[in-house]
N, C-alpha and C positions, 0 to 999 in steps of 0.2 A: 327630213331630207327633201330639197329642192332640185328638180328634175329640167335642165332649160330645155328649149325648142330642138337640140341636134343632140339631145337625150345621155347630156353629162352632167355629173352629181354633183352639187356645186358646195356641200358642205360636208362637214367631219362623219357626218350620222352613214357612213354610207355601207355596205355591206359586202360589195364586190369593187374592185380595180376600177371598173371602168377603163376602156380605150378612147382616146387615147386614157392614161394612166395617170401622167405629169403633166398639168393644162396650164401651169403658171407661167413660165419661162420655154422656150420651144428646145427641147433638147432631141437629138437623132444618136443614133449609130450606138447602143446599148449596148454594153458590155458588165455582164452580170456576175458576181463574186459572194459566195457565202463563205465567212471567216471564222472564226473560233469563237467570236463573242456573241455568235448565234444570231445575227442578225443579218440582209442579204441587201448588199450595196450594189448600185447600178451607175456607173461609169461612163459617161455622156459628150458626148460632142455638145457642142451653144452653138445653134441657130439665132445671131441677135437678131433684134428688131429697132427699125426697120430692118427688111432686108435688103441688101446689096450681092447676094450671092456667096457662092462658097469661100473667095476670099474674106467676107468679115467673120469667119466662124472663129470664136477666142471665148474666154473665159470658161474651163472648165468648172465643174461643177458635179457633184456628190450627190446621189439620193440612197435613202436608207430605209428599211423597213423591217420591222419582226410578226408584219402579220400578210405579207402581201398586196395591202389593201390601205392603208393610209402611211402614204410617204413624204418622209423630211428631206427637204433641203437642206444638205449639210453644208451649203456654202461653197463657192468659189474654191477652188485650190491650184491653180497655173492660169496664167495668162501668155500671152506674149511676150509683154513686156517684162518677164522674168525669165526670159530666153535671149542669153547674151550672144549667142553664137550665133543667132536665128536671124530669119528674113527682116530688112529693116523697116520695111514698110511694115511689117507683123500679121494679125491676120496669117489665114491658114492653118487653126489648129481644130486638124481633124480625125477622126475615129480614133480614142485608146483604148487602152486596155489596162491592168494594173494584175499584181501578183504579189505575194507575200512568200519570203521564206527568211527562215534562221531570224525571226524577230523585227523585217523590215521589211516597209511596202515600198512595190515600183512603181510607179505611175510610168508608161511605156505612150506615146504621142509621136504622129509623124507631124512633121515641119520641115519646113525649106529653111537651107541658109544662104539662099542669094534673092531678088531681086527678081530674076528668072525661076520661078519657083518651080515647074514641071519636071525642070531638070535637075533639079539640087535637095530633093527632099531627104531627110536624114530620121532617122529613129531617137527621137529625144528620150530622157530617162530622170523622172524625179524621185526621191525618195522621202520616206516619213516613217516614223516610227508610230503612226496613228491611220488609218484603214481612211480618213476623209478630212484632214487636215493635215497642217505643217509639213508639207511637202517643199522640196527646197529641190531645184533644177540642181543636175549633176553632167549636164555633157549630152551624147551623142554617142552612139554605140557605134565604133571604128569597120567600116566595113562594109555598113549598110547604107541604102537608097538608092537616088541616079531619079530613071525617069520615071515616075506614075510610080510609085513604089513604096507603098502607104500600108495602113489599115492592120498595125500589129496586134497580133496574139499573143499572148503567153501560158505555157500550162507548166506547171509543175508536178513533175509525177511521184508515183506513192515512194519509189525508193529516194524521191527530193531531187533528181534532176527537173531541171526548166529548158524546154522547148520555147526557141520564138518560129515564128509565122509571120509572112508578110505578102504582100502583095499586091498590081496593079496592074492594068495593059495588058493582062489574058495572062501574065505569069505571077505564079504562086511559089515561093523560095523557102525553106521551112533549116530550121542548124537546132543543135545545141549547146547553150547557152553556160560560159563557165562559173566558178562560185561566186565571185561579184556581179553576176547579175547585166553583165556591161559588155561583157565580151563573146566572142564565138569561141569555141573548142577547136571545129575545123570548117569553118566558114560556110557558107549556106550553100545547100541542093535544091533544084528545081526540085517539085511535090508532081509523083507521077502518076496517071490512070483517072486526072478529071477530066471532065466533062463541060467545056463550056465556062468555066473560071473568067470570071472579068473582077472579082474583088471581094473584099470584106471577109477573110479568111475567118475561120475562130474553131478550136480545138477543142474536145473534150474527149472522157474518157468515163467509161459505162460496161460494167461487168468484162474486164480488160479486151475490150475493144474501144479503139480509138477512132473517134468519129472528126472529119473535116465536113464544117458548114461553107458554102459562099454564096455568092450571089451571082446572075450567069448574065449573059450579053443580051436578054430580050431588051430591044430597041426602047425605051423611055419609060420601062417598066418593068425592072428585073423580076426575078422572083429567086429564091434559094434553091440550090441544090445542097447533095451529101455525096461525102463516101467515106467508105470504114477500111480500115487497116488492124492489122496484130503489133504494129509497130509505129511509135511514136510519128518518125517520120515517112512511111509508106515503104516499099508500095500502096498506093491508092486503089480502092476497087469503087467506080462508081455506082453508087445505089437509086439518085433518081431525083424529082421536083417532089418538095413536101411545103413549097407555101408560093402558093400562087402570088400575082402583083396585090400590092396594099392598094393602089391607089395613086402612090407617088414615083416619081420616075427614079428614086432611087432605093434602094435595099438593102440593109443590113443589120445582121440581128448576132445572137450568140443565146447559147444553150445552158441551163444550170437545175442541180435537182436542191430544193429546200423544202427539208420538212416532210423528206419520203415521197413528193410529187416535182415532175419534172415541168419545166416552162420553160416556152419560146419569149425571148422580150426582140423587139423589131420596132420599127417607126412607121408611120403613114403621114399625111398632111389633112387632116379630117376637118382638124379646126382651122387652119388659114386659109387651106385651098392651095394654097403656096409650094412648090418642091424646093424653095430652101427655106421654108419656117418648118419645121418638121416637129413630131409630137412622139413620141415610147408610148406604145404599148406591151400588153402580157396576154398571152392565150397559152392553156396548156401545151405540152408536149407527149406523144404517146407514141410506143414502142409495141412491134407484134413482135411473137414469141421469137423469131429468129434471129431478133436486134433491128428488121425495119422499121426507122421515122417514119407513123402515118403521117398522112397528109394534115397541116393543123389548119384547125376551123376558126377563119379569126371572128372575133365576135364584138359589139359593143359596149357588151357586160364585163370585158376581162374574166380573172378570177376571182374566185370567195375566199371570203378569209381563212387564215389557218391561225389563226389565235386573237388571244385579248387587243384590243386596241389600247396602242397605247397613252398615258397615263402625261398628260402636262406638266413640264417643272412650273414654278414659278415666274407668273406672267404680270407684266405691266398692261393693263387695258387705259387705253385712250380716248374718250369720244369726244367726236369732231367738234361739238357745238360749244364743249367746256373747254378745251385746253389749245385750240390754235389759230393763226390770222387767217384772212383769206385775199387774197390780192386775183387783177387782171380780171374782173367781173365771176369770179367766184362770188359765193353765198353762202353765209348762214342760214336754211331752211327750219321751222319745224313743221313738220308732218302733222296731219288729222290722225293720227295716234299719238302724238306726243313727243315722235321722237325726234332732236335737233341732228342737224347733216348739213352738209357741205355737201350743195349744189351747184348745177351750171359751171361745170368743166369740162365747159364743151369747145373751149378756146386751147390751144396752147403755151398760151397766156397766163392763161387762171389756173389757179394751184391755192392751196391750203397749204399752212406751212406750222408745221407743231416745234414747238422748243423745249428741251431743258430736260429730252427725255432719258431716263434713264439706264445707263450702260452695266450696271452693275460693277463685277470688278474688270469688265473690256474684255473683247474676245468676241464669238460669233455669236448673234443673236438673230433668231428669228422674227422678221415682220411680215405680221398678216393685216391683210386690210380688208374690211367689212365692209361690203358695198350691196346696191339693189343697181337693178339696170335690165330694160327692155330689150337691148340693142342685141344680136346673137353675140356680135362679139366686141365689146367695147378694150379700149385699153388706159391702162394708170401710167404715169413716168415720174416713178421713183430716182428721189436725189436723196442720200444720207452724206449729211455734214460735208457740200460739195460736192461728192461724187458723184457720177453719173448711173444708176444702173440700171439702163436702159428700160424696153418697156415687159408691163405685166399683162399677161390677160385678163381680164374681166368678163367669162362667160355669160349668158344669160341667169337671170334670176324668174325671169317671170314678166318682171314689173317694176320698175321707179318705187314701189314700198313695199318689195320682197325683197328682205333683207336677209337670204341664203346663201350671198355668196362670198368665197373666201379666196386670196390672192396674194403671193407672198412669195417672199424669198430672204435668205440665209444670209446678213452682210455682218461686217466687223463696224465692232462699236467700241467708244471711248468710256474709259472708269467715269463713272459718278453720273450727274445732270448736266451733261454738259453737248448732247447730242443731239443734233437737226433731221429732222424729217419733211422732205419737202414730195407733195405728190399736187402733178399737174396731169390736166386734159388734155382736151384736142382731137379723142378718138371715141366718139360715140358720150351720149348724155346717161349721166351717172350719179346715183347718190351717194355719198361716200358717209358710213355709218362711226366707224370706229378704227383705231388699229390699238394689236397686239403685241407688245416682243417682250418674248422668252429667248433668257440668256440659253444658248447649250453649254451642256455639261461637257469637259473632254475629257 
């Protein structure tokens, strides 16, 4: 296990979460679901990079876990540009949320559909018959948005009703939701008895009491409140502040128990510094006997595991020095250990460019890229066959020939050898060891 300079574990070997949690790609505004196949997905807003602010937040994205502690990138599952109704400029997809019932998932995303986006945001709705892919846009739920009116919830409760939640600009709107998933029953009620509500609503439900999280108006630095109810949608009784400011000027988290233990997941900006590159973290969640959220203690370490780690399918390993070109004053390096790398991408320019790699039979494949790098935070810019997708982090390793560190993301690839991988510089001096891709299983 390799430990960098601002004390993030930079390989598989690792034995707690670590905070942030997800250091590859910058994802915010966590929305956490454990499903029937026993595994506990996290539901992410994309911070791209560069950043340009909250307008470029797009490409949704999937993380999964069955131990708490090492998480996959399941890949992309909505963009913009697969929202016909939607803003045209695109950009703006911010906080979802996702629910399952009767054998179909929703993917729940506010979005504008004008131009004027503040005014025009609307409750978008995908569906999949799979908990982190094949999600197909379905419309707008009739009814909702207008202004600042974002950040939906969804719960579904034990007798199979589903409750949404929404909210923005001090007001918080809360209905219930009929059997398509898509419509109101009797259209939404203002949520009464909070406290200081400026956003980021999220509902659960804990020994039948129903708890509302959000996050309150402290001026560039929220922090979450609560309050509990006997009733899905309130009255409200306010309970109090149980998570001071992360760090970042914005806040938003949601509540979920896996495994007989409860956790907060929430974001901070640790690794960019940045308030719009934002990073998920996990810190427990605890309860006194009367049902009050203590205060959670956020920590560096996250949580520890609650099971095996899991087990790789079958992987194509690549290293650098055998299998690709290198253009724009890149290099072929070998190290006083032996090992050949792809150097001096320090241009954005220069890039290594691998051919012929293997898609298996097409579908989402994991790539990981093995690199060494002094820098605290260097970055890669991944292009598969064309595409763009955008940049990766590159934590510390140590050193230019500590080769601990690992960087990666979930994209679609084509059947057979017929697949381009192109990874360029430009951000910080880096060695570049090998990559990995494992097809996933659906």
């Amino acid at each position: 296990m390799t430990t960098n300079d601002i004390g993030f574990e930079t390989t598989r070997q690792k034995t707690t979460s670590m905070n942030p949690a997800i250091t590859s790609i910058y994802t915010a505004d966590p929305s956490a679901h454990v499903w029937n196949d026993g595994k506990i997905y996290i539901y992410a807003s994309h911070d791209m990079d560069p950043a340009r602010g909250c307008d470029l937040m797009d490409r949704y994205h999937v993380f999964s876990s069955e131990d708490m502690v090492h998480w996959l990138d399941e890949g992309e599952i909505l963009r913009s540009d697969d929202v016909s109704w939607g803003r045209p400029e695109g950009g703006f997809m911010w906080a979802p949320d996702c629910a399952y019932k009767n054998g179909t998932y929703y993917f729940y995303y506010p979005h504008p559909s004008d131009s004027n986006w503040n005014d025009s945001w609307k409750i978008g709705v995908a569906t999949s018959s799979y908990p982190a892919h094949g999600f197909t846009d379905q419309g707008y739920i009739k009814g909702l948005g207008g202004f600042a009116l974002i950040d939906p919830c969804v719960i579904v409760d034990d007798d199979n009703s589903a409750y949404i939640y929404y909210g923005g600009g001090s007001v918080c709107l809360g209905g219930k939701l009929n059997e398509d998933m898509m419509s109101l029953e009797n259209g939404m009620t203002e949520m009464q008895g909070l406290e200081d509500f400026h956003e980021a609503a999220w509902v659960f439900k804990r020994n039948n009491l129903y708890y509302l999280t959000y996050a309150d108006n402290l001026e560039d630095n929220n922090r979450m409140r609560y309050a509990t109810s006997e009733n899905p949608l309130g009255p409200w009784t306010y309970r109090g502040i149980f998570l001071e400011p992360t760090g970042c000027s914005t806040t938003h988290g949601s509540v979920v128990e896996f495994k007989g233990q409860w956790y907060l997941f929430y974001h901070n900006q640790a690794i960019s510094g940045e308030g719009t590159l934002r990073s998920v973290c996990i810190d427990y969640l605890e309860f006194d006997e009367d049902g009050s959220i203590r205060p959670v203690v956020q920590t560096r370490e996250g949580v520890p595991s609650v099971g095996p780690a899991p087990v790789p399918a079958r992987q194509q390993k690549v290293y650098a020095g055998a299998a690709c070109q290198v253009f724009g004053g890149a290099e072929i390096r070998t190290l006083q250990s032996g090992q050949t790398v792809v150097g001096n991408l320090q241009s954005s320019e220069a890039y290594a460019l691998f051919k012929n790699i293997d898609g298996g039979e097409g579908g989402r494949a994991s790539i990981e890229l093995h690199y060494a790098t002094g820098e605290r935070l260097a970055k890669l810019h991944l292009t598969i066959n064309d595409q763009d997708y955008s940049l990766l982090n590159a934590l510390s390793t140590g050193g230019l020939q500590e080769f601990g560190g690992i960087t990666n993301i979930t994209v679609p690839l084509e059947p057979g050898n017929v697949n381009t991988i192109q990874i360029s510089g430009g951000h910080g001096e880096i060695n570049l060891l090998s990559l990995t891709v494992t097809p996933l299983l659906d």
